[in-house]
DOVOTOR-502663 format. One record per residue (C-alpha): residue number from 1; residue in one letter; x, z, y. Coordinates in nm, 2 decimals. Example, Ala and Ser with C-alpha at 12.3 -4.5 7.8 and 13.67 -1.06 7.14 Angstrom:
// DOVOTOR-502663
<pt><pos>1</pos><code>A</code><px>1.23</px><pz>0.78</pz><py>-0.45</py></pt>
<pt><pos>2</pos><code>S</code><px>1.37</px><pz>0.71</pz><py>-0.11</py></pt>
This chain:
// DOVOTOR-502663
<pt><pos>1</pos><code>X</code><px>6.88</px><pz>8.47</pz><py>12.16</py></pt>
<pt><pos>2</pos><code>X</code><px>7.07</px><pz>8.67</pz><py>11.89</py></pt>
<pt><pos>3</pos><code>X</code><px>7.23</px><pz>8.47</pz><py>11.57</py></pt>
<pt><pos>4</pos><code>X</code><px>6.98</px><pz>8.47</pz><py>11.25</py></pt>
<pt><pos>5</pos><code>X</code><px>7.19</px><pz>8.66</pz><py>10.98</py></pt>
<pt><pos>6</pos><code>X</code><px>7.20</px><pz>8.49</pz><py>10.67</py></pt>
<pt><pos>7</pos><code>X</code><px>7.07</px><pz>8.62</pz><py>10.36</py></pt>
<pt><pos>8</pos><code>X</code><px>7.23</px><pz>8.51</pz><py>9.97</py></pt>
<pt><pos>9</pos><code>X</code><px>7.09</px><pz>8.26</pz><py>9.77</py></pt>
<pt><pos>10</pos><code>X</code><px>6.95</px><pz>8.30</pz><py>9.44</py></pt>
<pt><pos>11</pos><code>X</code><px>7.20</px><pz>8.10</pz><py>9.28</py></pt>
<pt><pos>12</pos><code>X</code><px>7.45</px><pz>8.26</pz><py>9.49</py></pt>
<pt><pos>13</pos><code>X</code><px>7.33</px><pz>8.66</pz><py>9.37</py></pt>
<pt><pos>14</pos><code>X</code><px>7.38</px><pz>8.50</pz><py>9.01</py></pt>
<pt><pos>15</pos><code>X</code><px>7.71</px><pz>8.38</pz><py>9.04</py></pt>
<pt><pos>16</pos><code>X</code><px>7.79</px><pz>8.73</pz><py>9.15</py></pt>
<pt><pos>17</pos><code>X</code><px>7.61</px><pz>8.87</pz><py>8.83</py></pt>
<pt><pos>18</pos><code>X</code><px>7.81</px><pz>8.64</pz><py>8.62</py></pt>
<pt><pos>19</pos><code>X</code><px>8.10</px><pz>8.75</pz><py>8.78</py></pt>
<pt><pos>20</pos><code>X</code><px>8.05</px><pz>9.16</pz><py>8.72</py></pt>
<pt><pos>21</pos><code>X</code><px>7.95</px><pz>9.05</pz><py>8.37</py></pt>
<pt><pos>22</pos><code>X</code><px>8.25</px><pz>8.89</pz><py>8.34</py></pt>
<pt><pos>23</pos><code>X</code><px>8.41</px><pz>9.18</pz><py>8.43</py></pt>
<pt><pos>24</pos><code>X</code><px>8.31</px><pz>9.43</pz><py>8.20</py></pt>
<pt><pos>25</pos><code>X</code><px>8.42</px><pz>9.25</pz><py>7.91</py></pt>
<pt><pos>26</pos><code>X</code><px>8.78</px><pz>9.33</pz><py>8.02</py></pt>
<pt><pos>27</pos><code>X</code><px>8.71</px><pz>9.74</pz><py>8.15</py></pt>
<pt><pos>28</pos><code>X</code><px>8.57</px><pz>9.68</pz><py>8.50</py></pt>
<pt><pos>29</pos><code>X</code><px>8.24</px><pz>9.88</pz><py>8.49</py></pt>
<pt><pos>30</pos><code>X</code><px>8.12</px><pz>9.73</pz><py>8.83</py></pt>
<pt><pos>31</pos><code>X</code><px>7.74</px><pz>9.61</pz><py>8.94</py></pt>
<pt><pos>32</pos><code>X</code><px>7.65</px><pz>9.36</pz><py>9.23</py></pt>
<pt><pos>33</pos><code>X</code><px>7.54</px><pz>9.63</pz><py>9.39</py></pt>
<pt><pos>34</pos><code>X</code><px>7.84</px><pz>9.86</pz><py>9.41</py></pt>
<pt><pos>35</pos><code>X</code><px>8.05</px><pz>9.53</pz><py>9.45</py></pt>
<pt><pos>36</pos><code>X</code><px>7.79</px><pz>9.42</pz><py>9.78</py></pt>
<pt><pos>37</pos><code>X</code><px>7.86</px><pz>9.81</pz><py>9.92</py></pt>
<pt><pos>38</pos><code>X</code><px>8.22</px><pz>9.79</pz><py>9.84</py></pt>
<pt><pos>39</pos><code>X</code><px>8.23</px><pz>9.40</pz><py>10.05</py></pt>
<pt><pos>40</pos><code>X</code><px>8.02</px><pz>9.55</pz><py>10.33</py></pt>
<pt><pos>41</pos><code>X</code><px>8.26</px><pz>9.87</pz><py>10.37</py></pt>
<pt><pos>42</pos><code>X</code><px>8.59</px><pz>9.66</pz><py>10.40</py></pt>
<pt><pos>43</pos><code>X</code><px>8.38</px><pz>9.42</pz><py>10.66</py></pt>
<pt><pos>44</pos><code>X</code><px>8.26</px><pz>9.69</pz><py>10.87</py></pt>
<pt><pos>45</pos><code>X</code><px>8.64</px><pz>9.82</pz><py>10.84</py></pt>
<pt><pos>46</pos><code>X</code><px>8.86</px><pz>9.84</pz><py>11.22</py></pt>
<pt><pos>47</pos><code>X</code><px>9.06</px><pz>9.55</pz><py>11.09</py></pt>
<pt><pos>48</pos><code>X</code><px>9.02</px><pz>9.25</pz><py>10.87</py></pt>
<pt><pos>49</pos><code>X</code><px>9.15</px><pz>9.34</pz><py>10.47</py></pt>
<pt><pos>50</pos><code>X</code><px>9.25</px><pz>9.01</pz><py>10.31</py></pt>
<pt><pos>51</pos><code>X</code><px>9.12</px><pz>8.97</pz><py>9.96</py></pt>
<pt><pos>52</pos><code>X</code><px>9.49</px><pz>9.01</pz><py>9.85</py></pt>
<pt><pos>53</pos><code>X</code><px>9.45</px><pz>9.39</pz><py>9.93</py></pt>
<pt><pos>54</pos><code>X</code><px>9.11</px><pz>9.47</pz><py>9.82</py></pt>
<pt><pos>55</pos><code>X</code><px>9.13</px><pz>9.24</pz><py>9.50</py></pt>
<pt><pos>56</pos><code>X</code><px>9.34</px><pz>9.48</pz><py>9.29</py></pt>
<pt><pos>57</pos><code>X</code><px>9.18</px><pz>9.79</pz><py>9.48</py></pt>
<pt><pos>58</pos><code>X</code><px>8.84</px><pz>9.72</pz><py>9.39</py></pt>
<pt><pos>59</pos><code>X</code><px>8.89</px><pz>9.57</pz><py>8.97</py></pt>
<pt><pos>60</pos><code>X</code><px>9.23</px><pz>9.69</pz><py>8.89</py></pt>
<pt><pos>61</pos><code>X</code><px>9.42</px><pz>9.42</pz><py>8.65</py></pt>
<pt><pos>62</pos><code>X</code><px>9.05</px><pz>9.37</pz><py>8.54</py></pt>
<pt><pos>63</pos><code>X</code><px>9.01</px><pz>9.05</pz><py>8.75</py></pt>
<pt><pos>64</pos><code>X</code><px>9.32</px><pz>8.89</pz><py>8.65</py></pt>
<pt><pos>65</pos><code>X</code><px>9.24</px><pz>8.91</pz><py>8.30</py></pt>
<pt><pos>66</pos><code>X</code><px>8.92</px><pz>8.82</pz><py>8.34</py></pt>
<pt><pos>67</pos><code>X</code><px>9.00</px><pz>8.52</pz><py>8.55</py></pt>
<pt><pos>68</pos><code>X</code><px>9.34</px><pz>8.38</pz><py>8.37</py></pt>
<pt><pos>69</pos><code>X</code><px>9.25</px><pz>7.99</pz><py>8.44</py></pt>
<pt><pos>70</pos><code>X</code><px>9.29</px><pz>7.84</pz><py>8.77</py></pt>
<pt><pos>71</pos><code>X</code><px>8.97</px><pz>7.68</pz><py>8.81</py></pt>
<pt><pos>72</pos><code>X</code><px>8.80</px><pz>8.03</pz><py>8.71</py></pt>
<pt><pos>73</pos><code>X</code><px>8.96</px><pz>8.20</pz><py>8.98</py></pt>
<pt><pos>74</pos><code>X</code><px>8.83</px><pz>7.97</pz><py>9.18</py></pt>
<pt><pos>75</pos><code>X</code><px>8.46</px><pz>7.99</pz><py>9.08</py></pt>
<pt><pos>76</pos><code>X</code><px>8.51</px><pz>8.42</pz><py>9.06</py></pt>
<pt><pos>77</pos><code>X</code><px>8.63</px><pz>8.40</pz><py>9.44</py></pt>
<pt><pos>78</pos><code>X</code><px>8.36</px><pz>8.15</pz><py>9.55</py></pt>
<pt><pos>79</pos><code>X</code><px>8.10</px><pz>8.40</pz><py>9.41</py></pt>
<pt><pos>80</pos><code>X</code><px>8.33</px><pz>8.70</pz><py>9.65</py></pt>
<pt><pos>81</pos><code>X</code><px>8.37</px><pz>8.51</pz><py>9.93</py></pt>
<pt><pos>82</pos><code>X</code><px>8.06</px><pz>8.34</pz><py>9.93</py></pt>
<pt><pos>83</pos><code>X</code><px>7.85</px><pz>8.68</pz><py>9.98</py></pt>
<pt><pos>84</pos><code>X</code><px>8.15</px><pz>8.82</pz><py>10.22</py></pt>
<pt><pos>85</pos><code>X</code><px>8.06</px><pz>8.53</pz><py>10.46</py></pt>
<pt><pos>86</pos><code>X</code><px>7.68</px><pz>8.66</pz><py>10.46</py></pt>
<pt><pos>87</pos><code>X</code><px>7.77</px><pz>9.00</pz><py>10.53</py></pt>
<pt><pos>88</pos><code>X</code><px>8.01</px><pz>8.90</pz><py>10.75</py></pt>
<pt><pos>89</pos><code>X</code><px>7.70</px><pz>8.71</pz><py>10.94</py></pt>
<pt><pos>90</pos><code>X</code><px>7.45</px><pz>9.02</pz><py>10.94</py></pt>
<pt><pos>91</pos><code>X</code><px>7.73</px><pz>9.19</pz><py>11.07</py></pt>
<pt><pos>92</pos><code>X</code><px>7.84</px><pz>8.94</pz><py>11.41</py></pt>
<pt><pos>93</pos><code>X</code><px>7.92</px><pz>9.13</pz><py>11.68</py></pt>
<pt><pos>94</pos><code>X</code><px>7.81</px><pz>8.93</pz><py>11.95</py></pt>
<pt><pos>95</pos><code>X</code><px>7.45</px><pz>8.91</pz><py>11.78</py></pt>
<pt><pos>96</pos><code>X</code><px>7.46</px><pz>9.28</pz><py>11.72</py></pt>
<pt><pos>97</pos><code>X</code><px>7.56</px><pz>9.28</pz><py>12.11</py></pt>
<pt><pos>98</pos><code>X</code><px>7.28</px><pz>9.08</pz><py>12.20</py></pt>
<pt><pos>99</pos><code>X</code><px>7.04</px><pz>9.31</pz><py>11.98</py></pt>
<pt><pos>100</pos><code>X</code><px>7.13</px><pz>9.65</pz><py>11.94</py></pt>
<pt><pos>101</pos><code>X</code><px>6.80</px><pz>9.75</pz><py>11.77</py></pt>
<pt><pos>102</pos><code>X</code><px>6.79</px><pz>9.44</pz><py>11.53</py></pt>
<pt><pos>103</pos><code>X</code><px>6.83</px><pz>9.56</pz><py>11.19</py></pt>
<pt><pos>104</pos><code>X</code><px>7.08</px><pz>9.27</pz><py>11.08</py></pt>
<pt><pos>105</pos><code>X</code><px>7.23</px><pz>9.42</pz><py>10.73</py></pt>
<pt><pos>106</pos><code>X</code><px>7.01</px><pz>9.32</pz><py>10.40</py></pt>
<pt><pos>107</pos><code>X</code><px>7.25</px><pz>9.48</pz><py>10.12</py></pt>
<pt><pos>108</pos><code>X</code><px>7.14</px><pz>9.37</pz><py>9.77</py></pt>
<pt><pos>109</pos><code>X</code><px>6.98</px><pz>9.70</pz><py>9.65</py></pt>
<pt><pos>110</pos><code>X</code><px>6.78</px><pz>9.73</pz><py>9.32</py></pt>
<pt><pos>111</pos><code>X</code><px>6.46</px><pz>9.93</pz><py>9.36</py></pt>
<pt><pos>112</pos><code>X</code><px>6.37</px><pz>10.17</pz><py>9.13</py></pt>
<pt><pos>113</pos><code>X</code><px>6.05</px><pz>10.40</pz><py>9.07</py></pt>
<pt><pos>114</pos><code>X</code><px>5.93</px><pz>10.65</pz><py>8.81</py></pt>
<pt><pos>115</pos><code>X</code><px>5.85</px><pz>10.38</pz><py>8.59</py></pt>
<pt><pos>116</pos><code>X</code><px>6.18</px><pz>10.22</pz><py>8.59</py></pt>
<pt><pos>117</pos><code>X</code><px>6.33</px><pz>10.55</pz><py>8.53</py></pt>
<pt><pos>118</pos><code>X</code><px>6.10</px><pz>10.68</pz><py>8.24</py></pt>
<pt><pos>119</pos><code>X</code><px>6.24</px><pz>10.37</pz><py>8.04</py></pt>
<pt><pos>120</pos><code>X</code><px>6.59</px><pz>10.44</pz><py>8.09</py></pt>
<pt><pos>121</pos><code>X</code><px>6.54</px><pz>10.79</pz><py>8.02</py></pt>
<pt><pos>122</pos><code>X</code><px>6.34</px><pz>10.72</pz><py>7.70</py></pt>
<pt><pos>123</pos><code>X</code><px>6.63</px><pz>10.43</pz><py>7.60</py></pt>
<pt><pos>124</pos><code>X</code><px>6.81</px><pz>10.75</pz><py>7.56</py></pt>
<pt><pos>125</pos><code>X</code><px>7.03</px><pz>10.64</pz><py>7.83</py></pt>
<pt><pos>126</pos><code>X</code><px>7.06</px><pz>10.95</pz><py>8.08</py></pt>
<pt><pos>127</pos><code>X</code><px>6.86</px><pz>11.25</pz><py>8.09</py></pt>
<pt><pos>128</pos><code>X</code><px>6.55</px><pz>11.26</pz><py>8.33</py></pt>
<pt><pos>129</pos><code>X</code><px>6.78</px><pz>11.45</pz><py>8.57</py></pt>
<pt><pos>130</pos><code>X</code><px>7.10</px><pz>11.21</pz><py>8.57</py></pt>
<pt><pos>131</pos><code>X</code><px>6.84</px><pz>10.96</pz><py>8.62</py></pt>
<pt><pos>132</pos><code>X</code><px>6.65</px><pz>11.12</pz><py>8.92</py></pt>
<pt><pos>133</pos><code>X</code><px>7.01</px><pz>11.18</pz><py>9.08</py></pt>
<pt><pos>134</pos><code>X</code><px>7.11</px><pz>10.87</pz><py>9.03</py></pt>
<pt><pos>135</pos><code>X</code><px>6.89</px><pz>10.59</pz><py>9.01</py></pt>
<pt><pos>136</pos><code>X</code><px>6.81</px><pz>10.57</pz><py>9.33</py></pt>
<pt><pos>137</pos><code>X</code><px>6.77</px><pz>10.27</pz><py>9.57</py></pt>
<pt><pos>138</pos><code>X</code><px>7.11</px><pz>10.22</pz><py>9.73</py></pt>
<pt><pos>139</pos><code>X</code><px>7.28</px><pz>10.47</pz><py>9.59</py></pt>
<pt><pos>140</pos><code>X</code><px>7.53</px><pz>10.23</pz><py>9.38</py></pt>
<pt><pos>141</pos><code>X</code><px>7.57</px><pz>10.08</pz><py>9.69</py></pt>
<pt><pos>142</pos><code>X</code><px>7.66</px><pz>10.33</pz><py>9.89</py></pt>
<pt><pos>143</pos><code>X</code><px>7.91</px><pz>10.46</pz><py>9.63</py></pt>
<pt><pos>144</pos><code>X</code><px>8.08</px><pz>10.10</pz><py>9.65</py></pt>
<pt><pos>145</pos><code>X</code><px>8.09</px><pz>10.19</pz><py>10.02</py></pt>
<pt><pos>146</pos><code>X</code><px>8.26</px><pz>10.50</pz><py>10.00</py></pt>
<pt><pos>147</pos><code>X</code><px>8.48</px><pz>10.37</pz><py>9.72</py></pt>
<pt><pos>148</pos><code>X</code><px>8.61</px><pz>10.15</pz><py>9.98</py></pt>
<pt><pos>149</pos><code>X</code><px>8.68</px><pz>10.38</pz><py>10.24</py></pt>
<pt><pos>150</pos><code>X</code><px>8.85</px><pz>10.61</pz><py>9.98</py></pt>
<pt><pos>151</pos><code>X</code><px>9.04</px><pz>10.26</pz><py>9.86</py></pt>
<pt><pos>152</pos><code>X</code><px>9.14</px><pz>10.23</pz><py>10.23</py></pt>
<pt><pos>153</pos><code>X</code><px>9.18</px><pz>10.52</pz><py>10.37</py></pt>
<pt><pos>154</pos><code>X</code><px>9.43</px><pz>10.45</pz><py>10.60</py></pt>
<pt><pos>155</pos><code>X</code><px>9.20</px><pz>10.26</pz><py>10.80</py></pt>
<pt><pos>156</pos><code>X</code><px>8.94</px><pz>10.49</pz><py>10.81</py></pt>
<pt><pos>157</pos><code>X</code><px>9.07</px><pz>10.79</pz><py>10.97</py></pt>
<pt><pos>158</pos><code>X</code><px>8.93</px><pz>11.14</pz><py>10.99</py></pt>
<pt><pos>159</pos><code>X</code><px>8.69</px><pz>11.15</pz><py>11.30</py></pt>
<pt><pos>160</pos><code>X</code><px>8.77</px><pz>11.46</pz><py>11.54</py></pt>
<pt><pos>161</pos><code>X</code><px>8.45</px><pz>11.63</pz><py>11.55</py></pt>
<pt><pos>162</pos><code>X</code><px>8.51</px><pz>11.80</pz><py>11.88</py></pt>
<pt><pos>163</pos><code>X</code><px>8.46</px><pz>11.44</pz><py>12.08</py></pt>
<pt><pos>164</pos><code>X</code><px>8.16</px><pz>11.31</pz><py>12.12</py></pt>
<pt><pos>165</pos><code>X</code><px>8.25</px><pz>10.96</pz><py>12.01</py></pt>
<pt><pos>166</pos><code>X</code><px>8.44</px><pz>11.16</pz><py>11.62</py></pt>
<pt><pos>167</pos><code>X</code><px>8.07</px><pz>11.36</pz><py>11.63</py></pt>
<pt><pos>168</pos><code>X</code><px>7.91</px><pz>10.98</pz><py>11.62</py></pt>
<pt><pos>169</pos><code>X</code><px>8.13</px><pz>10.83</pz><py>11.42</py></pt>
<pt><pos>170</pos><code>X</code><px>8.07</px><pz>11.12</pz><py>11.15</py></pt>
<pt><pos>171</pos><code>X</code><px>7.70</px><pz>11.08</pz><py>11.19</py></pt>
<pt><pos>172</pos><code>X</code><px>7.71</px><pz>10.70</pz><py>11.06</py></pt>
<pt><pos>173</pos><code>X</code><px>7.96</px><pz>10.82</pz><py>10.76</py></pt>
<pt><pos>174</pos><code>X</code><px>7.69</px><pz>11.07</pz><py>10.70</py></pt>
<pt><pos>175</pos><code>X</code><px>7.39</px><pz>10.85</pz><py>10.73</py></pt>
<pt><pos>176</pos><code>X</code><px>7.58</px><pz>10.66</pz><py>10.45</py></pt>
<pt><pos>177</pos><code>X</code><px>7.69</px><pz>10.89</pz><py>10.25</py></pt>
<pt><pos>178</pos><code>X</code><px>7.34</px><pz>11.05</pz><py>10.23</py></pt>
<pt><pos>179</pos><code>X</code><px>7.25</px><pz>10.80</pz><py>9.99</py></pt>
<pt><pos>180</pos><code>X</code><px>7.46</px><pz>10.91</pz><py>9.70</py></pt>
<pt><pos>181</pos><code>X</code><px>7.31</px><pz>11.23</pz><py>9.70</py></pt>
<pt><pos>182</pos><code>X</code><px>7.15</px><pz>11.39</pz><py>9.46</py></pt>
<pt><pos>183</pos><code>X</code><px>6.79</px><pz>11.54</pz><py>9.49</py></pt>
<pt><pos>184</pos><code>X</code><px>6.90</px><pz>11.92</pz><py>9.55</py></pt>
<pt><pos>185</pos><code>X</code><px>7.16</px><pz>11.84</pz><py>9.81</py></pt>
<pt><pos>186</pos><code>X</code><px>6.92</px><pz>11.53</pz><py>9.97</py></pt>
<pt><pos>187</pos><code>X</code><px>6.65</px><pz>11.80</pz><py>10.04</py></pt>
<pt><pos>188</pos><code>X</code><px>6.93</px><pz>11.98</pz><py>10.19</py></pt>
<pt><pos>189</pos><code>X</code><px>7.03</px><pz>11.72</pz><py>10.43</py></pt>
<pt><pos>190</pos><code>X</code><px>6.70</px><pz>11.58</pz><py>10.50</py></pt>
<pt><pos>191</pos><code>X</code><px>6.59</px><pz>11.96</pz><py>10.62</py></pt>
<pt><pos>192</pos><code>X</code><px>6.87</px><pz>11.98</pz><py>10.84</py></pt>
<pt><pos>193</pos><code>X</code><px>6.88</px><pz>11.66</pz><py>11.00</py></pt>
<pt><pos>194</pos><code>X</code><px>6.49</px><pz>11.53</pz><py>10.94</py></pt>
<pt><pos>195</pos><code>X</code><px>6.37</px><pz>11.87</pz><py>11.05</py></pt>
<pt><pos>196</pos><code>X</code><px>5.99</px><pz>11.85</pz><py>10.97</py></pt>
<pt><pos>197</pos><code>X</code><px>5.95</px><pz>11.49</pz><py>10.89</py></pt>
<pt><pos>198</pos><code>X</code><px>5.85</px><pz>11.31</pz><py>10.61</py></pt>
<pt><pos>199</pos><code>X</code><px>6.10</px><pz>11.04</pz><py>10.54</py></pt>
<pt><pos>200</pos><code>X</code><px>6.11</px><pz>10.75</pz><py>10.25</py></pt>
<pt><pos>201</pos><code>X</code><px>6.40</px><pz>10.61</pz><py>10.07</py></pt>
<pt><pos>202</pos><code>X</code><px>6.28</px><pz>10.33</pz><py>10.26</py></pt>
<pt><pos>203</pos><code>X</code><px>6.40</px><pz>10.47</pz><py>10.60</py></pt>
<pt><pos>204</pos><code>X</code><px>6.71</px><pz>10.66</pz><py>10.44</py></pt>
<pt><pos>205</pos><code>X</code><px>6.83</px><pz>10.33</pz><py>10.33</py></pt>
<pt><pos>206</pos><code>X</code><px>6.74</px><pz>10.13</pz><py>10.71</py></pt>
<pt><pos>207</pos><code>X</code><px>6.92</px><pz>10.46</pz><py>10.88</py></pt>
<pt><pos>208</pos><code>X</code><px>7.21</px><pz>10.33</pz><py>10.62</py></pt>
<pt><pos>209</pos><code>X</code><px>7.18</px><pz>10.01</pz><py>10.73</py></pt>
<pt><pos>210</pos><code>X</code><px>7.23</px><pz>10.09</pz><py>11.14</py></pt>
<pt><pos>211</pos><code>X</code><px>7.49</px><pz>10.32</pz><py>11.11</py></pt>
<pt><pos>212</pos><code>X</code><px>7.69</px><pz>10.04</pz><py>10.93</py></pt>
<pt><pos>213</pos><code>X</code><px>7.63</px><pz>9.81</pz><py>11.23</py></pt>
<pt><pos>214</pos><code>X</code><px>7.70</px><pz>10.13</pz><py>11.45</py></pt>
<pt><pos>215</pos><code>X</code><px>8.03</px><pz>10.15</pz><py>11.24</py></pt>
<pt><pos>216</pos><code>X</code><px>8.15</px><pz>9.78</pz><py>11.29</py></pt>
<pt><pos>217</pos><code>X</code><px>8.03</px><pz>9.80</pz><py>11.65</py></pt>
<pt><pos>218</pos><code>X</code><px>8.26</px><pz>10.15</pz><py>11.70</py></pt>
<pt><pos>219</pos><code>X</code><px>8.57</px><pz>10.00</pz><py>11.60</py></pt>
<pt><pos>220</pos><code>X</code><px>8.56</px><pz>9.77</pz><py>11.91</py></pt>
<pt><pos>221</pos><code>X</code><px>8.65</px><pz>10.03</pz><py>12.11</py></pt>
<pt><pos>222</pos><code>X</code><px>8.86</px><pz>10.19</pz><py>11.84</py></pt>
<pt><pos>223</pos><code>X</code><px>9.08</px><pz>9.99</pz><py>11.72</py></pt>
<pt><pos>224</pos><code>X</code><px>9.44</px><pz>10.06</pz><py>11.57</py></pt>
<pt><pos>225</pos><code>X</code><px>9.72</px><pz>9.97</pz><py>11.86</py></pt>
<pt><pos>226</pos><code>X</code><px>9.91</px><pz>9.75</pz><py>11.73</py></pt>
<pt><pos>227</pos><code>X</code><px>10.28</px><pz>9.88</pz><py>11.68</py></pt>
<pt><pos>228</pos><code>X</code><px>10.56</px><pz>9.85</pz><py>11.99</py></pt>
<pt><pos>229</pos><code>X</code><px>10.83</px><pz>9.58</pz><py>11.93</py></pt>
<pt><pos>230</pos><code>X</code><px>11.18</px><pz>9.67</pz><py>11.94</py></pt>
<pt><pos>231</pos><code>X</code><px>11.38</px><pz>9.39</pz><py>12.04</py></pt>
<pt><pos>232</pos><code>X</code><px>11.76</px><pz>9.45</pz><py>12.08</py></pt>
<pt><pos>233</pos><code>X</code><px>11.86</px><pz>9.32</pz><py>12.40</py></pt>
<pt><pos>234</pos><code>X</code><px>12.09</px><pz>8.98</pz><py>12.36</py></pt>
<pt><pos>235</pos><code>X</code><px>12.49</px><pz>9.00</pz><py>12.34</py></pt>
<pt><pos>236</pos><code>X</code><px>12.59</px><pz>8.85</pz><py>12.72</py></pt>
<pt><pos>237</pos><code>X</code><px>12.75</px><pz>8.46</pz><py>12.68</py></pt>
<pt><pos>238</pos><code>X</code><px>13.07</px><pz>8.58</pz><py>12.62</py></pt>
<pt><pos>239</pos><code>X</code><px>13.01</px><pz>8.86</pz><py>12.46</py></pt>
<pt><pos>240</pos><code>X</code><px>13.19</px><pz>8.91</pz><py>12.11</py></pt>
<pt><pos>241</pos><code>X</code><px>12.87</px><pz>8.73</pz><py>11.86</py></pt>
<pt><pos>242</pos><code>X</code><px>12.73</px><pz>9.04</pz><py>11.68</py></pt>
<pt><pos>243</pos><code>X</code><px>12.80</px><pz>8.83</pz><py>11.34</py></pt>
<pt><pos>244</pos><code>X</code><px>13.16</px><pz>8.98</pz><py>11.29</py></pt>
<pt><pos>245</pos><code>X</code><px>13.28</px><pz>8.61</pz><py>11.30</py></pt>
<pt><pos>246</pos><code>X</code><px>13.53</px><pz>8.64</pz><py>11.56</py></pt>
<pt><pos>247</pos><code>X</code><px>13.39</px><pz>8.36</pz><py>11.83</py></pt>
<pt><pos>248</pos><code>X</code><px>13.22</px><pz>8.48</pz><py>12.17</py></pt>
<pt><pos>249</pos><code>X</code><px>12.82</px><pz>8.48</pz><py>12.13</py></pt>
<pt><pos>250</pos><code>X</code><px>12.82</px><pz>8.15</pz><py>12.36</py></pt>
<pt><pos>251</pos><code>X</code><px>12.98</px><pz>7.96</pz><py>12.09</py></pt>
<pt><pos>252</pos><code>X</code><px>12.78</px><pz>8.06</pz><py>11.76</py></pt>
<pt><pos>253</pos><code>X</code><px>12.45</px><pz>8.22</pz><py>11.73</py></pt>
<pt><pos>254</pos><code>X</code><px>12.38</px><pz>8.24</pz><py>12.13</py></pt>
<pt><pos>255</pos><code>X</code><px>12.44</px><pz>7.83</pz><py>12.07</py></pt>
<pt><pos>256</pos><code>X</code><px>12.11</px><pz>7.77</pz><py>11.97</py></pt>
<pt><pos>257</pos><code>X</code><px>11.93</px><pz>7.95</pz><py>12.20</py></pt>
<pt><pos>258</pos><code>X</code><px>12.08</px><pz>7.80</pz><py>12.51</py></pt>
């Protein structure tokens, strides 16, 4: 029986809120939803990124501003770490193993429909197109996702296209990527690779969903090597000690490894 993926917390998608609020009063224009798509990228990354990398990659100078006092950085990376640890739970290997067809991932998407957009329109905010571009469900979301990769680039290499395994591994950037499209290139894509079907937001953002599991699942089998070791073979006993001191190895720095 597969792991059950946790899901946040009310209390725990606040403190998150709080936190992005936080951060716009000092020039980091970020949403919980970008932030959960940014979270979900590094986690589904071919190695782990310690927060001391992706900290100043994802706010800037924004989050030490924002969070001068101990005890608020603190409460900020409690809020972080707290939702890392439930993506980081939808996205187990071993469950995902165990259940290749489970859809484990439940980002924090905000839905929108014509309603929603009609007020933000008539706010003045965007015009009816800007707003059919872009306020669509996951799109924030996906655009924290490919802000990542772009953040961290080094660690997600071009595919080559010519293997079937680089075809694949495009396909789930793709699947992705698709949702940050806007409505003339989305018909585009949807033609080509939904030729003849019908297909909701709904199942653009589940597709989404699998090819991130596909993409933490890849790196299994993908994984950086891990750079060769050059170790400089060891001065013989009474050998000159490579120091410059004078005094045969034996007798200074090969004395305490004997």
């Amino acid at each position: 029986m597969s792991r059950v993926a946790r899901e946040s917390s009310e209390a725990e998608i606040e403190a998150l809120e709080a936190l992005c609020d936080r951060l716009s009063g000092f020039g980091a224009d970020v949403a919980v939803e970008w932030v959960d798509g940014y979270l979900t990228a590094l986690l589904a990354s071919r190695r782990v990124i310690l927060p001391g990398e992706w900290l100043p990659a994802m706010f800037g100078d924004a989050f030490g501003r924002a969070f001068a006092d101990p005890a608020d950085v603190e409460q900020a990376m409690a809020a972080l770490t707290g939702r890392w640890n439930v993506i980081a739970s939808q996205l187990d290997v071993e469950a995902m193993l165990d259940a290749p067809d489970e859809l484990r991932l439940v980002p924090l998407m905000w839905s929108y429909d014509d309603e929603a957009r009609a007020e933000v329109v008539a706010g003045g905010h965007m015009t009816a197109e800007d707003a059919n571009d872009l306020l669509q469900t996951g799109a924030l979301w996906a655009e924290g996702f490919v802000d990542a990769i772009e953040a961290f680039a080094e660690d997600w290499p071009e595919p080559d296209v010519e293997t079937e395994d680089g075809r694949w591994y495009d396909d789930c950037q793709l699947r992705v990527t698709a949702l940050t499209l806007g409505q003339a290139d989305l018909a585009e894509h949807l033609a080509d690779y939904y030729p003849g079907e019908t297909v909701t937001r709904d199942q653009l953002v589940d597709d989404a969903c699998f090819a991130v599991q596909d993409l933490r699942l890849y790196w299994l089998d993908h994984a950086p090597r891990p750079e060769p070791r050059h170790v400089e073979p060891r001065p013989g006993r009474n050998d000159p000690c490579p120091c410059g001191s004078g005094k045969k190895y034996k007798k200074c720095h090969g004395a305490a490894v004997q």
